[in-house]
N, C-alpha and C positions, 0 to 999 in steps of 0.2 A: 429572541427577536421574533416579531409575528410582523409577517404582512397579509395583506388581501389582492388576490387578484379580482380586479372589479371588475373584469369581463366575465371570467366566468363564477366567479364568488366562489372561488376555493382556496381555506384560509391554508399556507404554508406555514409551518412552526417548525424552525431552526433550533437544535436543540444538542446539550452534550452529547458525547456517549463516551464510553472507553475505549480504550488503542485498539486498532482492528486488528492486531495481532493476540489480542488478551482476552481467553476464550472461557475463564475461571468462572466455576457457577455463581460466584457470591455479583460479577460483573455482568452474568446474564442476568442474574433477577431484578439488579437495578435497570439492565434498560438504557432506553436513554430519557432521557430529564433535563428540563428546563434549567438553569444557574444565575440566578441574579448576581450582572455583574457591579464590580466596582464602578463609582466616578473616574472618568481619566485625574481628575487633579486627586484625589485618596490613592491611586497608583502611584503618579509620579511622587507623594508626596510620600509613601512607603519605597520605591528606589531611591529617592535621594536620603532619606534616614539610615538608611544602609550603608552606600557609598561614602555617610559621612562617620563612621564610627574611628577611623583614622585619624580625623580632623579636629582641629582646635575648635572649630562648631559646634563641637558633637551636640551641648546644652543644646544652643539656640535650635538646631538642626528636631531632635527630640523632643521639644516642646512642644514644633510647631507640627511633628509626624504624629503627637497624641492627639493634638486638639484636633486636626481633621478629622482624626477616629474616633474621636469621640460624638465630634457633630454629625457622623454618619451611621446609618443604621445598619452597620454593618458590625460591628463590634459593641458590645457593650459591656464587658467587665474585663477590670485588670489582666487575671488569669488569660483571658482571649487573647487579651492584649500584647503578653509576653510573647506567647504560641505563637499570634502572628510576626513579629519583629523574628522568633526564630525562624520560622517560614521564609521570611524575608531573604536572609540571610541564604539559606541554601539554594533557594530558589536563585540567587545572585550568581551564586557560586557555580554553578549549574547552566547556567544562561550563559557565564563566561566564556567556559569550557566550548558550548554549542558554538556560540558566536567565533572563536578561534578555531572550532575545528572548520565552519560552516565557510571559512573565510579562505582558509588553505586550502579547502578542495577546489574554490574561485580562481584561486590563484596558480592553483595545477590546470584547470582547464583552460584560462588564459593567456597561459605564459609556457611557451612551449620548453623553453631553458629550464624554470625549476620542475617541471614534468618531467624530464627528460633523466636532473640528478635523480629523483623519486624514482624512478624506472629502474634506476641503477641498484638502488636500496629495495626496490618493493617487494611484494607476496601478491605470487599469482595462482589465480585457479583456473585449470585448464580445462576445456570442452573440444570435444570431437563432435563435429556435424551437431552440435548446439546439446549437446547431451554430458552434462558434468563428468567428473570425475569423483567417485566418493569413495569413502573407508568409513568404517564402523568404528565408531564411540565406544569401546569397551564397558568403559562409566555407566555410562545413558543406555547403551543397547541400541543407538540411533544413528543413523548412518548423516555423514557431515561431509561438508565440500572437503577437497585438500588442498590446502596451500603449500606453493614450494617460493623457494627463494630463486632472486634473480639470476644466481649460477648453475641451481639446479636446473630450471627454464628453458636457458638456455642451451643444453646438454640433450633434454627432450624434443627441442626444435629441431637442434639438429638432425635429426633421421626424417625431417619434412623438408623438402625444397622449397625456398621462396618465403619460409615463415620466419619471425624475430619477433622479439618483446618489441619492437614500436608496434605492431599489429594491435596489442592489447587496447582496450580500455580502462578509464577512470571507474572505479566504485567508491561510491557518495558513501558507503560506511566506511571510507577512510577517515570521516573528518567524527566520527566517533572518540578515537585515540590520536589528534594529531601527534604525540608523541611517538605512534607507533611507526611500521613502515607504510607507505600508501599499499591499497591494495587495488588488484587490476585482473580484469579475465582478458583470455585470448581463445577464438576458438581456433581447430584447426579444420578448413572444410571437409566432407568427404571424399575418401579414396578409393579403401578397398578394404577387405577386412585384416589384410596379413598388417596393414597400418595401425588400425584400433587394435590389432592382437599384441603389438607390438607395446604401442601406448600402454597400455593398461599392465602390462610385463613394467616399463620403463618406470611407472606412476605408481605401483604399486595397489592399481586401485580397478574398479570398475566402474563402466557407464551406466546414465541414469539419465531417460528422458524425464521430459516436465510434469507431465500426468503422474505417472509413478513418483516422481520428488513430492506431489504436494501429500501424499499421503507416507513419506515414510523419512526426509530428512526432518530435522529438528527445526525448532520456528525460525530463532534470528538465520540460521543457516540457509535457513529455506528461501527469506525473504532477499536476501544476497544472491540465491541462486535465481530470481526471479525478474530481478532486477539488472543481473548478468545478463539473462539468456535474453533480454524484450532488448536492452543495449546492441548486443551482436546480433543479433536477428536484426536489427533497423539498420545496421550498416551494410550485413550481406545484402541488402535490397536495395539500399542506395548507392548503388555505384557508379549511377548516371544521374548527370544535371535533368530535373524534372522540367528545367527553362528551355536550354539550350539540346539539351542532349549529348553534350561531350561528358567525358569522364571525368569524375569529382574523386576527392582523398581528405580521408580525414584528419584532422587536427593530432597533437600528440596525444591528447588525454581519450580522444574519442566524444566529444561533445559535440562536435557537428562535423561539415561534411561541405568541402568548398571547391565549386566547378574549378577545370584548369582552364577553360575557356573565358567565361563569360566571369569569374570571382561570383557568382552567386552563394549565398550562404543558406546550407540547409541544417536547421537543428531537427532533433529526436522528437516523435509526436507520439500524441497520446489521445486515443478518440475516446469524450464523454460518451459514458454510456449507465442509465438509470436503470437500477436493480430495484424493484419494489415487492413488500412483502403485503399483500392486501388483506385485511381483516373486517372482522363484522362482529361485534361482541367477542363472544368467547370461540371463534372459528376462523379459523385463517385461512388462505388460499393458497395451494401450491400445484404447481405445474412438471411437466415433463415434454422434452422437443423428441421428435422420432432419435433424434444422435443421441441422446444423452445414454449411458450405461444402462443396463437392464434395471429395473428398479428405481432408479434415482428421483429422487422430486425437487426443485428448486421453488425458488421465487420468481416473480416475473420480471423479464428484462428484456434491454433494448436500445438501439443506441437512439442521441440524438439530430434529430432533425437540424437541418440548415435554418437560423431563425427563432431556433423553438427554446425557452425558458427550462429548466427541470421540471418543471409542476406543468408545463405544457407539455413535456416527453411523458411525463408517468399518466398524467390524463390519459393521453392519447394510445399508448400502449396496451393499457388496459380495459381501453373502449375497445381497439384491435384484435386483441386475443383473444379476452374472457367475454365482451360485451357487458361488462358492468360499468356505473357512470361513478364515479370518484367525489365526494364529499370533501374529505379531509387529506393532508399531506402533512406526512412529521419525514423531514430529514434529518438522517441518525449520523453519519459520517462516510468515509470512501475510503476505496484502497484502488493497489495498482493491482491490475491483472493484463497478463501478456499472451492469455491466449484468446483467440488465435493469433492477434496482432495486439501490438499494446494499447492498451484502454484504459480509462479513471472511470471504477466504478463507484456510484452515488449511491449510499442504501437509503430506503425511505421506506417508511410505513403508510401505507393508504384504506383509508375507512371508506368504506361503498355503500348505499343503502342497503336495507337489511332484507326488502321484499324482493331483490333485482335477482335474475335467473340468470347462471351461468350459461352464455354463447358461446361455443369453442369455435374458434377459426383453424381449421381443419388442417391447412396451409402452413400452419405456423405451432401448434399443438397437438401433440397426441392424447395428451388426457388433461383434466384438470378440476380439481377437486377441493372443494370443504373437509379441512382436516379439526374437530376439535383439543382443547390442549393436551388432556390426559393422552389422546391416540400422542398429538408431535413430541410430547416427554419421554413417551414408550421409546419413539424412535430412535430419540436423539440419544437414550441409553445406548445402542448397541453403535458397533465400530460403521463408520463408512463402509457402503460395499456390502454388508452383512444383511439378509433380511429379504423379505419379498419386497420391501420399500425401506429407502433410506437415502439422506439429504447431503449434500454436500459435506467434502471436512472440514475440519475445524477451523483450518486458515479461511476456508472462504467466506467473503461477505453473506453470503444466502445462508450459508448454516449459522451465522452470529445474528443475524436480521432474527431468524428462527427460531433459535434460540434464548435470544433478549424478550422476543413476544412469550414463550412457552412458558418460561420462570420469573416472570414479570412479577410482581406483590401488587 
């Protein structure tokens, strides 16, 4: 999809990319990339040829799922042909699954009754003052949340005053396996150290803040544990009506947060905020803030304005820090990042004119530089952390932005 902004004539191009947790070089070179899609009616006319293969239709149903495909430029020989109806078919199978798991975690977070049996059944992972619980992957060499069961849990609470499994929340990669047990964290807040000694004796595990997690648990692990900590972290914050100011309590599943005074309802936020990776031919731009780690480079970023469009955040941002004026905007895709408070970050790539001089706003940058690709290839060979310079890990958007530009074809 392309639009134009006609105030300032800067063309946006919305475009694929791969899952921003899949960091595989053959996924960086492709980038992201345009996709011509289907007709809605060659969609619907490919799910219902599917849903009818059961059916005494099936003919009439297949006849009329070829001739669309055929009248469409989308397919053009038998062979395709096949490959797409298998496609079909998984892709069915697949959506089901999604859709029923997508449905029961709806229905945990709505309904405090079947939340409640789920609690009884479920797998929790436990945090102290918002810092997991992990054990080493023997397999992998990679250290992993731990799950315990609802009796074990419960054994572990016991030696805390005032804590129980309804404290926990809902985790959305329950509806991954709804066959499975739901899964749910609970932290426990801070005490004293003889209590995390005590835990981690109980747990058989050790703690692990968030910065250290993103560089050493394993991906989907990680993404659970990130998605944990941005959940409990908004609850310990809201414990007062933002309306009224009397004390609020959350729901069974932990989805929102309802004053006892006024019934006002508070759900989980998430502030936009635009990652952009600026380029100029064959030279890209990266950045460093005084906090960031010694060494470290990023891409540029920023949250959104009250009012302001993505393509008016990345403009803007970029006029703000570097002083260059923005041409072009390709948004790539987003992820969730929960530090320092939870945020949707937007990656985008932005082309700047070629003759414009880097301004650094002093204020807001420590350094900021023209990197060419061979130097960001060098980088991105060695480990995070390693190096007199070196970019984000692998889970974060800044190092995929950077990596998708570096191995680009």
């Amino acid at each position: 999809m392309l639009s134009r902004v006609t105030s300032s004539f800067v063309k946006v191009q919305t475009c694929a990319c791969s899952q921003a947790c899949n960091i595989q070089l053959q996924q960086q070179q492709q980038g992201c990339r345009k996709i011509q899609l289907a007709p809605n009616n060659v969609i619907a006319a490919s799910t219902q040829h599917v849903r009818s293969f059961s059916s005494k239709s099936f003919q009439t149903s297949n006849s009329n799922y070829l001739n669309v495909l055929h009248s469409s430029s989308i397919l053009v020989s038998q062979g395709m042909l096949k490959t797409a109806e298998r496609l079909s078919c998984l892709q069915l199978r697949h959506s089901s699954q999604y859709v029923t798991g997508a449905r029961y975690v709806e229905q945990l977070k709505e309904n405090d009754d079947i939340c409640e049996a789920a609690l009884r059944n479920g797998q929790f992972a436990l945090f102290y003052d918002l810092r997991a619980f992990i054990q080493g992957d023997g397999a992998s060499k990679r250290m992993n949340l731990v799950w315990r069961g609802a009796d074990d849990m419960k054994q572990v609470l016991g030696i805390v005053d005032g804590m129980k499994l309804t404290d926990a929340v809902l985790m959305n990669s329950t509806g991954k396996d709804p066959d499975q047990p739901a899964r749910f964290a609970i932290n426990i807040p801070k005490a004293d150290d003889t209590l995390q000694q005590s835990l981690e004796r109980l747990m058989d595990a050790e703690t692990i803040g968030i910065r250290r997690a993103l560089f050493t648990l394993g991906r989907g692990y990680l993404h659970e544990y990130l998605q944990a900590y941005a959940l409990l972290q908004w609850h310990s914050l809201q414990t007062f009506c933002s309306k009224c100011g009397a004390k609020n309590k959350k729901n069974l599943a932990g989805s929102r947060r309802i004053c006892s005074s006024c019934s006002e309802v508070h759900y989980p936020t998430m502030k936009p905020i635009v990652i952009t990776l600026v380029t100029n031919g064959d030279k890209c731009l990266v950045a460093r803030q005084p906090q960031f780690p010694i060494g470290m480079y990023s891409a540029l970023a920023g949250f959104c304005d009250m009012g302001e469009t993505l393509e008016d955040t990345v403009r803007r941002e970029v006029a703000e820090e570097v002083g260059l004026e923005v041409e072009d905007i390709t948004y790539c895709f987003s992820q969730h990042w929960p530090i320092p408070s939870s945020g949707l970050m937007l990656g985008c790539y932005a082309t700047v004119k070629e003759d414009d001089q880097i301004l650094i706003d002093r204020n807001e940058l420590e350094d900021a530089k023209w990197m060419d690709r061979e130097e960001v290839q060098s980088i991105l060979q060695q480990s995070p952390g390693q190096g007199s310079q070196w970019f984000p890990p692998r889970y974060a958007i800044a190092h995929q932005l950077i990596a998708g530009w570096a191995f680009k074809k």
